[in-house]
Every structure is written in structure tokens, then in C-alpha cells.
C-alpha positions in Angstrom: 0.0 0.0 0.0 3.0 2.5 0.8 3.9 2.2 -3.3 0.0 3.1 -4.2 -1.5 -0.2 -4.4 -5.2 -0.2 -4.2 -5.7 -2.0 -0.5 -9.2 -3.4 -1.9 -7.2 -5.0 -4.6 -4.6 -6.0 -2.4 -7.3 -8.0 0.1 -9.0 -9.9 -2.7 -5.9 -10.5 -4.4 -4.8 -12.3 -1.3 -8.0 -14.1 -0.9 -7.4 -15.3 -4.2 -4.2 -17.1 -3.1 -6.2 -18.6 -0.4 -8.8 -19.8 -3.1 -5.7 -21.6 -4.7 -5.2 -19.1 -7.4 -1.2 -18.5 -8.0 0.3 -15.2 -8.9 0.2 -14.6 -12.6 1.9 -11.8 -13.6 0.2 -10.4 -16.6 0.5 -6.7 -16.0 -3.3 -6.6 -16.9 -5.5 -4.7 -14.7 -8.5 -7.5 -15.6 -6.4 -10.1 -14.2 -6.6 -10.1 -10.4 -3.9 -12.2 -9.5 -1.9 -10.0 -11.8 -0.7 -9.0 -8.4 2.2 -5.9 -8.9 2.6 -6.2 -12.2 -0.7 -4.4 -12.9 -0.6 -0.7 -12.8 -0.5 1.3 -9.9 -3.3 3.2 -11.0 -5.3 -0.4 -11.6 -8.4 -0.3 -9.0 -10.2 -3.5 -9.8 -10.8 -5.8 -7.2 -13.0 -8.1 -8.7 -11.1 -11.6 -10.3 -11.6 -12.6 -14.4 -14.1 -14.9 -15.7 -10.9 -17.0 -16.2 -10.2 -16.7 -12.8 -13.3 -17.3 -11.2 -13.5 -20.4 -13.6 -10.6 -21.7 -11.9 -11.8 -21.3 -8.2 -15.1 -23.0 -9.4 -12.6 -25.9 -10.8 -10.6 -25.8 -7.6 -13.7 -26.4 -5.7 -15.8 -28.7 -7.5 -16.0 -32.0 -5.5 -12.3 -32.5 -4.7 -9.5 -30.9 -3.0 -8.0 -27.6 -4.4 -5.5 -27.4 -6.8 -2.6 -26.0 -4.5 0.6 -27.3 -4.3 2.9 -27.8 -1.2 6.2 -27.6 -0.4 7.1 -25.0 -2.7 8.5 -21.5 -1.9 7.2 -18.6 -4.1 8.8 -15.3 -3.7 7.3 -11.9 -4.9 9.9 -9.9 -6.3 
């Protein structure tokens, strides 16, 4: 938040790492878990349809599609 960040963004991006989505880095505002690389300016907090497909996937019967035991470091 100190650099500009949206905080709404910020929260629901987070939620979608909780929701099993990984950091995608697109740079596209429309893509939530664009996380950083997404404009400062960018102010939407809501995820894609792509993205919201996924968390439907993730939680469709079976366990979510996360994987342990790997370290993933924002730079």
C-alpha cells in the first residue's frame, strides 16, 4: 500500500491465493492475480471470468488445486 496499491485490490488478491489461485503476472489490470505487475493506478478488485472459472474448478468436488512444499517469492 506505501507504493500506491489499491488496498481493496490487495485484500482480494490475497484471498485469491487462499482460493488456490497462483500469482500470474500479466501486467493486466483484468487479471486479479496480476498481483504488482498491474498498474498502480489499476483499481479492480474483482477476479476474471478465467479466474473465477478456476476457483469454481478448484472447488468442484475435490480438493483444491494447490501445491505444497514450494516457496514462491514476490519480487
Amino acid at each position: 500500500m506505501d507504493q500506491g496499491y489499491y488496498p481493496l485490490r490487495i485484500a482480494t488478491h490475497e484471498i485469491g491465493h487462499i482460493l488456490g489461485l497462483p500469482d500470474r503476472r500479466t501486467g493486466l489490470c483484468s487479471d486479479l492475480m496480476s498481483g504488482s505487475s498491474a498498474p498502480v493506478s489499476c483499481q479492480n478488485a474483482a477476479p476474471s471470468a478465467a479466474e473465477r472459472a478456476e476457483v469454481d474448478r478448484n472447488f468442484a468436488g475435490a480438493t483444491p488445486q494447490v501445491t505444497f512444499g514450494t516457496l514462491h517469492v514476490d519480487r
